[in-house]
DRENZA-376066 format. One record per residue (C-alpha): residue number from 1; x negated, y, z. Coordinates in steps of 0.001 Angstrom, whole numbers, plus 500000, padded with zeros to 6 digits. Example, Ala and Ser with C-alpha at 12.3 -4.5 7.8 and 13.67 -1.06 7.14 Angstrom:
# residues 2
  nr   east  north     up
   1 487700 495500 507800
   2 486330 498940 507140
***
This chain:
# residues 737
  nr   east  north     up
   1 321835 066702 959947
   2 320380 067107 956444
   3 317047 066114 957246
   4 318367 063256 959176
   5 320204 062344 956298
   6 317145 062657 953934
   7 315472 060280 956119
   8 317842 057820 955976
   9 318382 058280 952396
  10 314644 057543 951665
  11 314379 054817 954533
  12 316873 052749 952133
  13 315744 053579 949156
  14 312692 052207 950493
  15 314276 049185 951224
  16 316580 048459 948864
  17 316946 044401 948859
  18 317048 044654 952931
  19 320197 047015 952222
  20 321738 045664 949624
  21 321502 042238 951092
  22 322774 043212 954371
  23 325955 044848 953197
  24 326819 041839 950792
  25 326441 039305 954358
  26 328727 041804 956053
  27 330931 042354 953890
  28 331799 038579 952963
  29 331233 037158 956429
  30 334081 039648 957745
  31 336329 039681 954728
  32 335751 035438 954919
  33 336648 035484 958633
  34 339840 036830 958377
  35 340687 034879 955218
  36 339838 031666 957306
  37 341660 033090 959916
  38 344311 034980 958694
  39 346039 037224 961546
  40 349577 037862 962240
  41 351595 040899 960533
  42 354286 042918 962584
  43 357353 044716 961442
  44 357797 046338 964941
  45 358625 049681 964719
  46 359793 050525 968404
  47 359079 054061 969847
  48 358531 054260 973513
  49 360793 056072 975611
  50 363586 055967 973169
  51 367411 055205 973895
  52 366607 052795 971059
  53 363716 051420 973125
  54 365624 051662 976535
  55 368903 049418 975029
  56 366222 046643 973566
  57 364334 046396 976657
  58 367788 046378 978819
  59 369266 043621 976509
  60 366143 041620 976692
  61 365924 041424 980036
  62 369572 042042 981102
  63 370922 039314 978643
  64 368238 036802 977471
  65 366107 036490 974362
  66 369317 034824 972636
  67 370707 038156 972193
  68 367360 039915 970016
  69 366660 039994 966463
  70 364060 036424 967678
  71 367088 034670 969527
  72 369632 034735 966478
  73 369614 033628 963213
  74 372652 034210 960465
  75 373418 032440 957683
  76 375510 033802 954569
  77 377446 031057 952818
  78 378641 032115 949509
  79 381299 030143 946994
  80 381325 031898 943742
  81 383846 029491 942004
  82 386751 029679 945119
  83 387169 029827 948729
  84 385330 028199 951424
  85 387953 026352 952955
  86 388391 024000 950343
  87 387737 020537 951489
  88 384953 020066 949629
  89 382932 023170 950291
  90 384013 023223 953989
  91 382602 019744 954035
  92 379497 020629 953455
  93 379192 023473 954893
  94 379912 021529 958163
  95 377153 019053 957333
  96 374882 021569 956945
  97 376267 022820 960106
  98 375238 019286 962318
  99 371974 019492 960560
 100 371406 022399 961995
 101 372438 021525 965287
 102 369329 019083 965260
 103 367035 021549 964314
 104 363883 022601 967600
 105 364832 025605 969573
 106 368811 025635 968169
 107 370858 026305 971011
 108 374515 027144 969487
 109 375692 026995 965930
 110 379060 029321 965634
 111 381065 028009 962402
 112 381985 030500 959591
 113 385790 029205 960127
 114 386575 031812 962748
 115 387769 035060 963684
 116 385181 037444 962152
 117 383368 034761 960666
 118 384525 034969 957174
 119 385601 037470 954317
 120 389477 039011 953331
 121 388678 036518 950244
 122 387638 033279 951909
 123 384001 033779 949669
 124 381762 034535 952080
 125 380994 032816 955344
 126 378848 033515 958446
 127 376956 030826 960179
 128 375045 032535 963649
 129 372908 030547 965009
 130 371786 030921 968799
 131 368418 029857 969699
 132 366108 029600 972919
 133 362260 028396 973755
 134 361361 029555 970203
 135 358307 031586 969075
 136 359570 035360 968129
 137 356470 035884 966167
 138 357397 033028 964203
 139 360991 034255 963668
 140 360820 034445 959812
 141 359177 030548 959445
 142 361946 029533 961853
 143 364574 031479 959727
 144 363007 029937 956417
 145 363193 026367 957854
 146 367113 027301 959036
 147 367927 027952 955714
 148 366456 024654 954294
 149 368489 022506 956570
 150 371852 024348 954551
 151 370976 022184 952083
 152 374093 019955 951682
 153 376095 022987 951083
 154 373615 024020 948414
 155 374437 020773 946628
 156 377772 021395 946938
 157 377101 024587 944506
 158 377575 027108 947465
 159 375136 029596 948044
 160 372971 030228 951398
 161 370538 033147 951851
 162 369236 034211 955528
 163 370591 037289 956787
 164 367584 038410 957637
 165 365709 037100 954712
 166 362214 037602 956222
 167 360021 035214 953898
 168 356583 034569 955864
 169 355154 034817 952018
 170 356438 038348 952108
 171 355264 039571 955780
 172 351857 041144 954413
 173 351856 043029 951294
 174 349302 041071 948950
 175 346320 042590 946711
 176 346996 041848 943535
 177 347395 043623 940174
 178 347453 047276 941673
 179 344228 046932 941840
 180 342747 045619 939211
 181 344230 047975 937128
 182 343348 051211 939665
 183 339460 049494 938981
 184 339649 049257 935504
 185 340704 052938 934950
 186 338138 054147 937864
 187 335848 052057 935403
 188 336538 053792 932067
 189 336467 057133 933283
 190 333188 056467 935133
 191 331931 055320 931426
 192 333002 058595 929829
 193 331961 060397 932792
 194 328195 059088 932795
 195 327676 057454 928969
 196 326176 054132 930832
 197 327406 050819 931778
 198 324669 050478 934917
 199 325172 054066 936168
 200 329061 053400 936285
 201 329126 050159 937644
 202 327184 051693 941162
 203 330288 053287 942687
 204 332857 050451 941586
 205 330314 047774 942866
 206 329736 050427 946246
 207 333882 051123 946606
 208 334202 047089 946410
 209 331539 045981 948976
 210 333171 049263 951164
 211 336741 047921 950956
 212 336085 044568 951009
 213 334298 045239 954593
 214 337172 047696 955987
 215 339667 045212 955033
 216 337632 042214 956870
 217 337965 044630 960094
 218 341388 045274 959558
 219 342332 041215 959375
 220 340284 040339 962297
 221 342057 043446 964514
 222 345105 041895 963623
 223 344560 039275 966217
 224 344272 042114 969294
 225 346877 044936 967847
 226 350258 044515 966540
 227 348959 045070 962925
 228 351845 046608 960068
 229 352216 044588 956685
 230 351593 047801 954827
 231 347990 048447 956520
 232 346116 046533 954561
 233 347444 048075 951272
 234 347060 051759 952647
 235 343635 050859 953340
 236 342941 049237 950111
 237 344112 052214 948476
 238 342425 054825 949996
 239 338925 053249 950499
 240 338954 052110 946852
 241 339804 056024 946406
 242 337492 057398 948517
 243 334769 054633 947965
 244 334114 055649 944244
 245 334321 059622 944306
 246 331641 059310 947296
 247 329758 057331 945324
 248 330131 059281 942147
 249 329371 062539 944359
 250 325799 060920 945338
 251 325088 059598 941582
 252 326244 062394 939801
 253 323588 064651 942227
 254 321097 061980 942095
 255 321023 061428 937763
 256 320796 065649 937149
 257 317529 066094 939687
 258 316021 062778 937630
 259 316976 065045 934740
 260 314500 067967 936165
 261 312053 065372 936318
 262 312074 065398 940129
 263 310596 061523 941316
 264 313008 058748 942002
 265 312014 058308 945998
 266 312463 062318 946498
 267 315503 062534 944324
 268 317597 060143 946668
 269 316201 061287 949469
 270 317280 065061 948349
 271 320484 063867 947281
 272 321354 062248 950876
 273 320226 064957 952343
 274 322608 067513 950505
 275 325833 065466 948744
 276 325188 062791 951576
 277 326029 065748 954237
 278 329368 066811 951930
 279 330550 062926 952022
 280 329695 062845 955756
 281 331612 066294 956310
 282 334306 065200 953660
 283 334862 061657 955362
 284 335090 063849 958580
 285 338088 065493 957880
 286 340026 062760 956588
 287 338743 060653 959441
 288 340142 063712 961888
 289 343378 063934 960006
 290 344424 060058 960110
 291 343447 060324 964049
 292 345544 063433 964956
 293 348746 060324 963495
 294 348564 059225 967482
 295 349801 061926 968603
 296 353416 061197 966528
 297 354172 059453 969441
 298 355178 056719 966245
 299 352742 053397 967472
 300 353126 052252 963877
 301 352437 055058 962202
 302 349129 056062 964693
 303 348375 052100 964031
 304 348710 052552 959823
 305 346508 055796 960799
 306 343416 054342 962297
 307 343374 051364 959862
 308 343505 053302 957013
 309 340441 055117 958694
 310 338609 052373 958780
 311 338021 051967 955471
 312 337073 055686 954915
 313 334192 055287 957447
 314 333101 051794 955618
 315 333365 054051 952245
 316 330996 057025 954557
 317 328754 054434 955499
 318 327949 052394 952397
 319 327426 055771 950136
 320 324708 057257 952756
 321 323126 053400 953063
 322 323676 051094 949644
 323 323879 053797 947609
 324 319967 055298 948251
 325 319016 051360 948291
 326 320789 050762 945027
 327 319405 054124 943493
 328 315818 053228 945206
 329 316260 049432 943456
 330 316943 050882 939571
 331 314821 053802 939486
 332 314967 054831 936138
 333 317425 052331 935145
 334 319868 053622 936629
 335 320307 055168 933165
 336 320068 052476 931148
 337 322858 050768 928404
 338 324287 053788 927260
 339 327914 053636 925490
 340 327400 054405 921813
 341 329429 057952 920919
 342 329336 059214 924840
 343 326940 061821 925410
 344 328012 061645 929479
 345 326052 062570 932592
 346 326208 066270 931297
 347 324545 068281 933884
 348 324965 072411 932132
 349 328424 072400 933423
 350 329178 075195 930590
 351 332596 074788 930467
 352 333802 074940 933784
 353 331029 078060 934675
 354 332741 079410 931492
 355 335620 078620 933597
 356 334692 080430 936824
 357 333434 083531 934618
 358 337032 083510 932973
 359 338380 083896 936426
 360 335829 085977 938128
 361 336685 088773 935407
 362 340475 088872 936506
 363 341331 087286 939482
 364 344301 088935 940342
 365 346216 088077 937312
 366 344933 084432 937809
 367 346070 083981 941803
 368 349102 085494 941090
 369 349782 082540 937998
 370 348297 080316 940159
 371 351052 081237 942793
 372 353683 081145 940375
 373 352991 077564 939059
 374 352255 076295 942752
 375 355922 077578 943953
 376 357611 076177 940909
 377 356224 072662 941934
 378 356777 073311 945105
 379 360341 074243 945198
 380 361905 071181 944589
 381 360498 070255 948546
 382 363557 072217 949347
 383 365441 069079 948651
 384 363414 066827 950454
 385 365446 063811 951553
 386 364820 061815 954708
 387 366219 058774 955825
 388 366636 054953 956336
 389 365406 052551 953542
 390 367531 049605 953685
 391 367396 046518 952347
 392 369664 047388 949367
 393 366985 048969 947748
 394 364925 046348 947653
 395 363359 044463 944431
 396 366515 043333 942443
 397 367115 039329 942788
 398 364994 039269 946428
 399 366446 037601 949194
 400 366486 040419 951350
 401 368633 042356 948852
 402 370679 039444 947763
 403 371732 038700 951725
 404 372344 042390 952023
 405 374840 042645 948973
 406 376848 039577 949955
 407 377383 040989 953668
 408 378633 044494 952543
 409 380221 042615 949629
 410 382249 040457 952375
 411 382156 041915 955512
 412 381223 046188 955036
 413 377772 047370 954536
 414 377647 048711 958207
 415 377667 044711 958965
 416 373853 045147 957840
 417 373339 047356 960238
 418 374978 046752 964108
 419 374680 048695 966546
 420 373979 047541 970334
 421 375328 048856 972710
 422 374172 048263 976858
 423 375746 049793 979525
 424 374449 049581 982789
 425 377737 049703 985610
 426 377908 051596 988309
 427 378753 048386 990488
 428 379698 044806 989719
 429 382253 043240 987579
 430 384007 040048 987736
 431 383805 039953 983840
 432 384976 041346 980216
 433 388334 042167 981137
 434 387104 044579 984415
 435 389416 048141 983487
 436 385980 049946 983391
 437 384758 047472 981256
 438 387927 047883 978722
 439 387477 051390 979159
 440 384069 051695 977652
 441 385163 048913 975245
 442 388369 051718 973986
 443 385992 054795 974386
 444 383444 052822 971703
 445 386418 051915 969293
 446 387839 055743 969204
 447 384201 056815 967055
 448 385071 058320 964441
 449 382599 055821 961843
 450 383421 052747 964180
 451 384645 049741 961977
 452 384929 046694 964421
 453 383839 046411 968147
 454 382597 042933 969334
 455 383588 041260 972342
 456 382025 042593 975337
 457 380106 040108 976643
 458 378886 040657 980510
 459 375947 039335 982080
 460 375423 037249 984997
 461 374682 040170 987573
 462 377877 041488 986457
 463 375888 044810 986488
 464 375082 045445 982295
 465 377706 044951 979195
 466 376937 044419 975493
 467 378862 045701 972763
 468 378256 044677 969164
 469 379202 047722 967124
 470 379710 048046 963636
 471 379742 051641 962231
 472 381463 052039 958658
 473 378524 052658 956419
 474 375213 051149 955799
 475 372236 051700 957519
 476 370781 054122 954719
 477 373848 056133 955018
 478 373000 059656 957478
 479 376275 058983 958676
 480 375559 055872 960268
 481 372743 058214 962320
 482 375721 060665 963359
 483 377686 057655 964868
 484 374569 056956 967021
 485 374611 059567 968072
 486 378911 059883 968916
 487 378097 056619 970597
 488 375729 058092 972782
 489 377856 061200 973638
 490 380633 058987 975054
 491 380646 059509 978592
 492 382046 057075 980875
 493 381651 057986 985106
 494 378881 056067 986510
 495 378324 054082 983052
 496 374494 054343 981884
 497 374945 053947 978433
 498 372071 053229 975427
 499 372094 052494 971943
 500 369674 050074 970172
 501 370015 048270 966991
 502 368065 049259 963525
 503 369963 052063 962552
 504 369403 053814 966425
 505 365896 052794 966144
 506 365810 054963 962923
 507 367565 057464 964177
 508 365346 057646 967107
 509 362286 057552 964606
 510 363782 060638 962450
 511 364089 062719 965966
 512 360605 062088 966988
 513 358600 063012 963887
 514 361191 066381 963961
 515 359760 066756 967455
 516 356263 065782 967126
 517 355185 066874 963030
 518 354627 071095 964326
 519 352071 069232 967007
 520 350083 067209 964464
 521 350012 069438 961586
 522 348913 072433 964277
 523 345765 069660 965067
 524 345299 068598 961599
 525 344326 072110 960638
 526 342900 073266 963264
 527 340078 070783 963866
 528 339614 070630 960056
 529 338981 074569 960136
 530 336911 074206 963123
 531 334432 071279 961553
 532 334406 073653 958081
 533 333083 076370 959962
 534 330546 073992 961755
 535 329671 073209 958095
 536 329224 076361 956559
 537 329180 078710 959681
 538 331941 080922 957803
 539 335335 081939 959579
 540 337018 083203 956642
 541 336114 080154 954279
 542 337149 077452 956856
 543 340548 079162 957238
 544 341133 079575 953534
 545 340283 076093 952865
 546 342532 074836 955900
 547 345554 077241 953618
 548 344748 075618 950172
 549 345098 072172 951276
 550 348672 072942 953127
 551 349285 074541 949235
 552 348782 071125 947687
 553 350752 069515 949730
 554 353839 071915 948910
 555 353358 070416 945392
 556 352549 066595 946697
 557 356316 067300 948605
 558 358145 068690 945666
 559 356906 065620 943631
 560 358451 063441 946155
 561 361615 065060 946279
 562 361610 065452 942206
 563 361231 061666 941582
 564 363134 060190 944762
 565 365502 061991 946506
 566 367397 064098 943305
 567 366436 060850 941673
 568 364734 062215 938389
 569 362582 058971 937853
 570 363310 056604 940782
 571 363723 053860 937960
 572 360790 055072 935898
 573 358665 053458 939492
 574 360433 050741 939728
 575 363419 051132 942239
 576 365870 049065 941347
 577 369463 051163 941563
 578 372526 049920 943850
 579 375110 047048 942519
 580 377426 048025 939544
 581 375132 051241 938902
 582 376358 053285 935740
 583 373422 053257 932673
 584 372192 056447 933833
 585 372083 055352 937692
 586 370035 052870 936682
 587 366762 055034 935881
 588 368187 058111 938022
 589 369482 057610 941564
 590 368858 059325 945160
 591 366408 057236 947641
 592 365716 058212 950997
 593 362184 058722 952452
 594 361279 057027 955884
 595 360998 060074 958080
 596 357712 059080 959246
 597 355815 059024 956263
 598 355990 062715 954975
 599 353912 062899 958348
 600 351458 060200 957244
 601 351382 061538 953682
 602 350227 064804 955077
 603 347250 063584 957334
 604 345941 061654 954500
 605 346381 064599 951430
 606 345191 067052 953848
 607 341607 065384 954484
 608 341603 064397 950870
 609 342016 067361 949588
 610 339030 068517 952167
 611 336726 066487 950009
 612 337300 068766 947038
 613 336966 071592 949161
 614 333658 070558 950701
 615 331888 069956 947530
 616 332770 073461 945964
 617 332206 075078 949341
 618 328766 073606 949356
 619 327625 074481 945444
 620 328626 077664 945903
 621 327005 078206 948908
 622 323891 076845 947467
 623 323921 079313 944317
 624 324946 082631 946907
 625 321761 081631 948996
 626 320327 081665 946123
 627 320714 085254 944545
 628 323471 086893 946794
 629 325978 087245 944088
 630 329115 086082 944853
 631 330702 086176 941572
 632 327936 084525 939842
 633 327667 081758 943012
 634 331401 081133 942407
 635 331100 080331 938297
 636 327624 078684 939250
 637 329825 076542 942011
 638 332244 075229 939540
 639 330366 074894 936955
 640 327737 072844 938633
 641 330968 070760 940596
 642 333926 071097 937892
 643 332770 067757 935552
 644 332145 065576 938879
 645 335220 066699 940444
 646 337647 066426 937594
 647 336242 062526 937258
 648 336663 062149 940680
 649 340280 063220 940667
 650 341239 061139 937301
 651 339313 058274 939227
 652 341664 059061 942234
 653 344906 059490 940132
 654 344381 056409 938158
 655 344156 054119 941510
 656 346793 055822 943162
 657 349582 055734 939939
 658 348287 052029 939571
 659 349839 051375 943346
 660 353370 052577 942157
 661 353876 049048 940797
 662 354134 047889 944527
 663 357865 046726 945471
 664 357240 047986 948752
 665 359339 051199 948636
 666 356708 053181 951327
 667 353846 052412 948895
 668 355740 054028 946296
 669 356250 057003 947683
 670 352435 057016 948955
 671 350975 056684 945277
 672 353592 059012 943627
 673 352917 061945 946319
 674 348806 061157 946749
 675 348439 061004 942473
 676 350383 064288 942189
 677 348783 066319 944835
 678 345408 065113 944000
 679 345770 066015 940089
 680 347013 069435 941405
 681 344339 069943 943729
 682 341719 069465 941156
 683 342938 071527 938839
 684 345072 074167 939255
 685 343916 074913 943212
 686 339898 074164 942632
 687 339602 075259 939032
 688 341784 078399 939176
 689 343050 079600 942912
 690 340026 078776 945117
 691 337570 080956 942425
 692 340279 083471 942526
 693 339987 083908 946053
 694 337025 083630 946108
 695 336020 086287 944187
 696 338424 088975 945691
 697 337148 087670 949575
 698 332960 088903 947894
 699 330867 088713 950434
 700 333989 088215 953380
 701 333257 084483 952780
 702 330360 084247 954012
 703 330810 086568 957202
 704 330055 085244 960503
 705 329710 087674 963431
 706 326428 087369 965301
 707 327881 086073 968862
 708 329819 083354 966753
 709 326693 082762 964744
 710 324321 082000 967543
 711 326749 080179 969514
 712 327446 077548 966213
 713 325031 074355 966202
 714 323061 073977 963046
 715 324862 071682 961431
 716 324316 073226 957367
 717 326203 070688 954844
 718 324200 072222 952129
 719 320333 070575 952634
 720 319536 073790 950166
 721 316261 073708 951918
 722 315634 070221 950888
 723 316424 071280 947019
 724 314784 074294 946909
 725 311810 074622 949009
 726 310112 077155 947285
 727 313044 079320 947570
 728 313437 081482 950864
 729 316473 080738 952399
 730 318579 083898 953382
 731 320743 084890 956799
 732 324254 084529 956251
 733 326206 088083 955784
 734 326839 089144 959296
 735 329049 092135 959824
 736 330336 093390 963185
 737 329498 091559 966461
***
């Protein structure tokens, strides 16, 4: 693969403008495509072959489309300065109410002036409307244009937010400042890291043509797949991340042979062959990770999976391609304007080799440190809490949050959260007042956590009934999840019962990441072991390296935990705290974490962290081919590897903390967890554990036993023979058969 590499390396290099050019037309014909053509978002989060699932497809089918989240449409009506009845108010309220009525696709219009329909304190009203023929995909334009018709009762001084305040502004999480500022940092420690303006412009200009390209696939799949609103963000945020270090890997390999005088053709040709094959191998794993998310049995989570690996094979493919041709184009140049005051590009590596001979001298006393420190951030895991977001955590003053404070203001907060219930009968009914009908009705209303049972309402085969149930607490609330399941338990002879509704669907989520997690973690780290040992053809190293990366995430975990669910910071990242919050609930206060996204977190830390590993792995290697000394490889390894990764990792930190300004709560959590495991995994686990281990393992990390050995394809990450040719390369330690 190296000399494949090399080839390709020095094709481009060769060719510069024809690269360079080409990726620029890609890049902004796809990412102008699906601007043009901007595709369609989706918030749907079923999970197939859930009771969830089972009730939604029953109630579609069974009961029309009037009775889904697309046929129905509420309206809060809220009077600060006195009840709604009041002629005045009810006045308009009932104007708004015939405008309404004339609106495409309205079928029924129930006034808030009935049973159920309004608060204890006359306040708050509830206008449903019933609709048919209409567009579900276009459920939060047609909920948007609802609301406008309210207008009379808005003059009237009343207030009217959507129930289900989806604004079509907010269905795709924008680019925006997050980024900007993630580029600027990535810039300024580039500067420091290199002392010149052209060298550390390559990788931001590389990471930008890389994103800009995965993102242009991403919008243009969006017309084929049912496409999440937080995809293109994840993507954004890990290409940009991944874009620049693989860059920076290839520069930073590429400036130090220039430094040994080596020519500018054979110097990016070398350094494609060798750091190209770590970023291939290093792209690999996270590649492998984000694809073992389909087997979560989760279609939004294996779908936020696959798009985020997108962008890390556009970030594989421009460092192996416009990198060379942008090396190839500057030649020399590629040093030139250097920053006053910054020595940069340092290539000695004292430091950290000072580092690694620190360690190599007493590595028990530093693994066992190293252990201690590790625990202590990962202890707080222990209190890991998952569960529902709702929509009262949302950004303070949002329409979402605002609709979701007047219902459990009026009506409970488990009216922001119903449950469905559909029963299938055992024969046919003449209608809601059928004894077996009443007697599911009673069996529903004896829940403990059951507030208010709807009116059954059969349909016209007489063979399925719907309940509206409306637990006691809110949807974040874990016991909401515990009526579920009482619901479900009920047992009624001959009655097929399912639950649906958000808070099932949840709860249905929560059961099948439990189920499924032990399944994809058990992949994860077992194909990311087995392409290691492809790598560097050594059993013990892949297996360690497969263990240090499940160690960083222990500390990734207990940062999540820390900050959101004891609450020690939740208003430092901007969650805004629940309604009359004391002063100190305002910065510190418990938020769930969506079950499914420790799951996600881990696929994408664990190849991450691989990238790290890879790039050690493969300047150690280099130096133990070398001279057969492992404790001199291992301070050689860091020290040659300790500046580039540490810039890497600040690069990495700095655009993942700059994402923590998103209001979407899942993004939050993403940048808080990915910044603290990656700081940790550049420093404590690569600059003090790994050489630890290292050390002790000697020459056990290179072992490979002979059948294993000839059995392996040749597929050496290092390219040392395309560094050192001079040099004879050695047989790996072999020891036993």
């Amino acid at each position: 693969m190296t000399r494949l590499l090399g080839r390709l390396g020095g094709w481009c290099a060769r060719h510069g403008w024809i690269v360079l050019v080409a990726w620029v037309v890609v890049a902004a014909g796809v990412m102008g495509a699906s601007l043009a053509f901007p595709s369609p978002t989706s918030s749907d989060a079923s999970i197939p072959g859930t009771d969830a699932q089972r009730a939604h497809d029953l109630m579609k089918t069974g009961f029309g489309s009037g009775y889904g989240t697309a046929g129905t449409v509420q309206l809060l009506v809220y009077s600060p300065d006195g009840a709604l009845i009041e002629d005045d108010r009810k006045k308009a309220v009932e104007t708004s109410m015939d405008r309404l009525r004339t609106m495409p696709h309205v079928k029924q219009v129930d006034t808030p002036f009935r049973k159920g329909g309004i608060s204890s304190n006359l306040q708050i009203g509830l206008i449903t409307i019933k609709l048919e023929g209409n567009d579900s995909d276009q459920i939060a334009d047609t909920t948007q244009e609802l609301s406008k018709a309210a207008d009379p009762a808005r003059a009237a001084g009343l207030e009217v937010v959507p129930a289900d305040a989806s604004n079509p502004a907010d269905k795709e999480i924008k680019t925006g400042p997050s980024e900007i500022i993630g580029v600027v940092c990535a810039l300024l420690v580039l500067v420091f890291a290199f002392g010149t303006l052209v060298a550390a412009m390559i990788p931001i200009f590389v990471a930008l043509v890389s994103v800009a390209t995965g993102l242009g696939v991403i919008g243009l799949l969006g017309w084929v797949v049912d496409m999440p609103k937080q995809a293109g963000i994840m993507a954004t945020m890990i290409g940009l991340g991944v874009g620049i270090d693989y860059a920076l890997f290839l520069l930073s390999r590429h400036r130090r042979l220039l430094a040994e005088g080596v020519p500018v053709a054979e110097s990016v040709r070398r350094t494609v062959a060798s750091s190209g094959g770590a970023v291939v191998f290093a792209g690999g794993t996270v590649i492998i990770a984000l694809s073992a998310l389909m087997l979560a049995g989760f279609p939004l989570l294996a779908t936020l999976g696959w798009v985020t690996g997108i962008s890390v094979v556009a970030a594989v493919l421009t460092s192996v391609t416009l990198v060379p041709a942008l090396l190839g184009l500057l030649g020399h140049r590629v040093n030139a304007l250097k920053v006053p005051l910054l020595r940069g590009g340092g290539t000695s590596g004292t430091g950290w080799a000072g580092l690694g001979r620190w360690v190599a001298r007493r590595p028990w006393q530093v693994l066992l440190a190293s252990a201690l420190v590790l625990g202590a951030l990962a202890a707080p895991a222990l209190a890991l809490k998952l569960g529902a977001i709702d929509e009262g955590y949302g950004a303070k003053g949002s329409e979402p949050r605002r609709a979701y404070e007047l219902m459990a203001t009026g009506f409970g907060p488990g009216f922001n959260g119903p449950l469905i219930v559909v029963a299938e009968l055992p024969s046919k009914v003449a209608g809601a007042e059928d004894p077996i009908v009443d007697n599911l009705t009673r069996e529903v209303e004896d829940v403990d956590g059951v507030k208010y049972v709807g009116d059954p309402k059969v349909n016209t085969s007489g063979r399925s009934v719907l309940l509206q149930v409306i637990p006691e607490y809110a949807p974040s609330d874990d016991r909401a999840a515990q009526v579920v399941r009482d619901v479900r338990a009920i047992s009624v002879p001959g009655v097929q019962m399912h639950v649906g509704g958000k808070v099932a669907g949840l709860t249905d989520a929560g059961d099948r990441m439990a189920e499924r997690t032990p399944l994809v973690i058990g992949v994860v780290v077992l194909l990311s072991a087995l392409l290691l040992l492809l790598a560097f053809r050594a059993p013990v190293v892949a297996i360690k390296a497969a263990v240090m990366n499940l160690v960083s995430l222990g500390a990734a975990f207990g940062a999540l935990a820390l900050v959101f669910s004891i609450g020690l910071g939740t208003g430092l990242v901007g969650m805004d705290p629940p309604v009359n919050s004391s002063y100190v609930q305002t910065v510190f206060f418990s938020v769930p974490i969506e079950s499914y996204v420790p799951l996600m977190l881990f696929a994408v830390l664990f190849g991450l962290s691989m990238d790290y590993e890879v790039f050690l792995l493969t300047a150690v290697r280099q130096s133990y081919l070398r001279h057969g000394r492992n404790s001199r490889a291992v301070a050689e390894g860091l020290g040659s590897t300790g500046r580039v990764i540490t810039s890497a990792a600040l690069i990495m930190v700095a655009v993942f903390t700059a994402f923590v300004a998103y209001p979407d709560s899942m993004v939050k959590t993403f940048g808080v967890g990915l910044a603290v495991a990656v700081a940790v995994d550049a420093t404590i686990i690569r600059g003090f554990l790994v050489p630890a281990t290292m050390v002790l393992l000697g020459r056990l990390n290179w072992w490979c036993p002979r059948w294993l050995d000839r059995i392996l394809p040749n597929l050496s990450v290092e390219g040392h023979e395309e560094d050192e040719p001079s040099v004879r390369r050695e047989e790996p330690v072999k020891v036993g058969v």
